[in-house]
N, C-alpha and C positions, 0 to 999 in steps of 0.2 A: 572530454573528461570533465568530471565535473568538479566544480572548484571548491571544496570542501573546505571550512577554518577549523584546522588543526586544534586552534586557541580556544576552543568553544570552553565552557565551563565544566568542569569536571562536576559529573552529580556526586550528592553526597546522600546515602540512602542509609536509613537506620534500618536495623536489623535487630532483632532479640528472638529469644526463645520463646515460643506460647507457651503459655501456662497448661497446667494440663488439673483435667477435676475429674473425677473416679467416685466422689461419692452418691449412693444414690441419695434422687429428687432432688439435687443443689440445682438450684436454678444462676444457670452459669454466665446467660444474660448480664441478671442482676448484681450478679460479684462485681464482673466486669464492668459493669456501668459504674460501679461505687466505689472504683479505683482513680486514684487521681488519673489526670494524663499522662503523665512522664511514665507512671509506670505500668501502663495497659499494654500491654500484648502490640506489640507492631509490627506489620505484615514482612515478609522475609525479602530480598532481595539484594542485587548484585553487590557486591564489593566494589570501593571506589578501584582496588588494584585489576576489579574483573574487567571493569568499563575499559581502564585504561589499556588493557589488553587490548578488548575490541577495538578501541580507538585507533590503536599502534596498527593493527591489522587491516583495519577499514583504508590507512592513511596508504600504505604499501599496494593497497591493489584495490582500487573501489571497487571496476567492477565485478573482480569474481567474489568480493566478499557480499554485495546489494545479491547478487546469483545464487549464494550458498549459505549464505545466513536467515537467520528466522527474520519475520517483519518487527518484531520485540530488538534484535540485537542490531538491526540498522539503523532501526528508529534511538535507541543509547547512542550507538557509535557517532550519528550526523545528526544528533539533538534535533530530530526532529519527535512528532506528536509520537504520542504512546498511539498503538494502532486500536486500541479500543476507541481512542480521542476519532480516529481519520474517520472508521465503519461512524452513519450518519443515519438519520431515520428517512423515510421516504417525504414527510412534512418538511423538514431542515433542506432535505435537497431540492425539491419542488422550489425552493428561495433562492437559489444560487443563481445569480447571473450567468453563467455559462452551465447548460445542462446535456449533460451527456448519456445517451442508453446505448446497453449495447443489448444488442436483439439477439441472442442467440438461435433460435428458429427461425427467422427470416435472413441470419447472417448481413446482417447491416447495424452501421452504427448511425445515431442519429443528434444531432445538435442543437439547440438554440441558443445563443447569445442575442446581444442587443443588435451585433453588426452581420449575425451569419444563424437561417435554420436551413439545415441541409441533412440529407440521407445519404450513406457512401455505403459501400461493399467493404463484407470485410471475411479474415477467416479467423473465427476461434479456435481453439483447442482440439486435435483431432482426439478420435477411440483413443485410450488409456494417457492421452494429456487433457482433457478435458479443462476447459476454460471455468476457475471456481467461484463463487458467489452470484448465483443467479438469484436474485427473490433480494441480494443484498445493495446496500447504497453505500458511496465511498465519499472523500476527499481526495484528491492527487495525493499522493507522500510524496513525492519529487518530481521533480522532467529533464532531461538531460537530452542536448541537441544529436547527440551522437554516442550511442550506449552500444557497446559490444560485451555480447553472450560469451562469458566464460564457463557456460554449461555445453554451451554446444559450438563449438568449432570458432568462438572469436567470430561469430555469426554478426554483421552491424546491423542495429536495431535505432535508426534516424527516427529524429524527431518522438524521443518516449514520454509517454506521461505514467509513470508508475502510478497504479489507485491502487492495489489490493497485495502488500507486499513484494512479492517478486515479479508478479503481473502488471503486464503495461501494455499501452496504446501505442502502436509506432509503425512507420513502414516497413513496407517488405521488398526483397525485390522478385519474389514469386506472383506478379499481380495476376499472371495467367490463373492463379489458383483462386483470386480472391469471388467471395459468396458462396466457400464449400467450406467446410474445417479443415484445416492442413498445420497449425501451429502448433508447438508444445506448450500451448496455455495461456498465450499470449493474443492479445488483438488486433490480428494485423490491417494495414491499411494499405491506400497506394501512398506513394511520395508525397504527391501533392495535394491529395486530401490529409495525409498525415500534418503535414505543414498546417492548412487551415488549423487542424483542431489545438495544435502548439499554440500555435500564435492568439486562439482565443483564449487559452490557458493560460499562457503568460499576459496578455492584455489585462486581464483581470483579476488572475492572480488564484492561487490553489485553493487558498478558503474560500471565495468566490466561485468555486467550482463543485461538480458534483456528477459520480460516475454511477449511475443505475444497472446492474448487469439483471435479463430478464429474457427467460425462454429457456429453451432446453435446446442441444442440436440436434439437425434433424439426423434421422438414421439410417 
């Protein structure tokens, strides 16, 4: 379980109404630029009393809230990056000391760090769980030694590296299955190559990391 601080800062997000402009040719740009700051239009967003919700919620049961929540309302709840911040470009991860792809067509995941390049077996997302962000680039959002699926049976998911919201890198104990699709969207591993890939993560740490999903499964 993962050790969450409760004490994190509570955000404090401002909220107003946009303005709204109905005449024609008002070039609405320009109004707006020629307003001070204080009083421009500012983007909508949660309540501090909404956060604390989540928080309250998050605290009572991580992991089926990381399971059943949006990657938006995790990322409030355990201040971590906004997930626009985590999705990275393909140049930004090409830099990351620990690089990770996951092959979806050739069903392998593959690694390079400074101390470890290796290729392992893996299973993504079967028909209608399909594994999502292929063509996209990540950051970890978290990793947790031992994460149990409150979506599916308290299912234990060792060794996870969450990149893509609720999708993670971790073992399984299906290894008869692994190099075909068999998961609900998740990337599975054996134990002991799931272990490698933790231990290069945490070595170096999540911003230091960077998760490429790439291919299609095959059919």
């Amino acid at each position: 379980m993962r050790n969450f601080s409760a004490a994190a800062a509570i955000l404090t997000l401002i909220t107003a109404n946009a303005l709204a402009f109905d005449l024609p040719g008002l070039d609405k740009d320009a109004v707006l630029n020629s307003l001070p700051a204080a009083s421009r239009p500012q983007p909508a967003g949660p309540s501090v009393k909404a956060v604390e919700q989540l928080r309250a919620e998050a605290a009572a049961d991580p992991d089926r809230f990381i399971d059943e929540r949006t990657p938006e309302e995790v990322s409030l709840a355990f201040g971590l990056e906004a997930p626009s911040r985590v999705r990275i470009s393909n140049e930004i991860a090409a830099l990351a000391a620990v690089r990770i792809t996951v092959d979806l067509t050739a069903q392998r995941v593959t690694i390079a760090s400074p101390e470890l390049k290796a290729a392992y077996k893996i299973s993504s997302g079967k028909a209608g769980h399909r594994t999502p962000g292929s063509g996209q680039c990540f950051k970890p959002d978290f990793m947790e030694s031992m994460h149990h699926s409150s979506l599916y049976n308290n299912a234990p998911m060792p060794n996870a590296v969450f990149f893509n919201g609720n999708i993670a890198i971790h073992a399984t104990e299906s290894e008869n299955l692994l190099g075909q699709p068999a998961s609900h969207g998740c990337v599975r591993t054996s134990r002991a190559d799931s272990r490698k890939i933790f231990d290069a993560v945490l070595a170096h740490g999540r911003a230091n990391t960077s998760v490429c999903v790439v291919g299609a499964p095959p059919k």
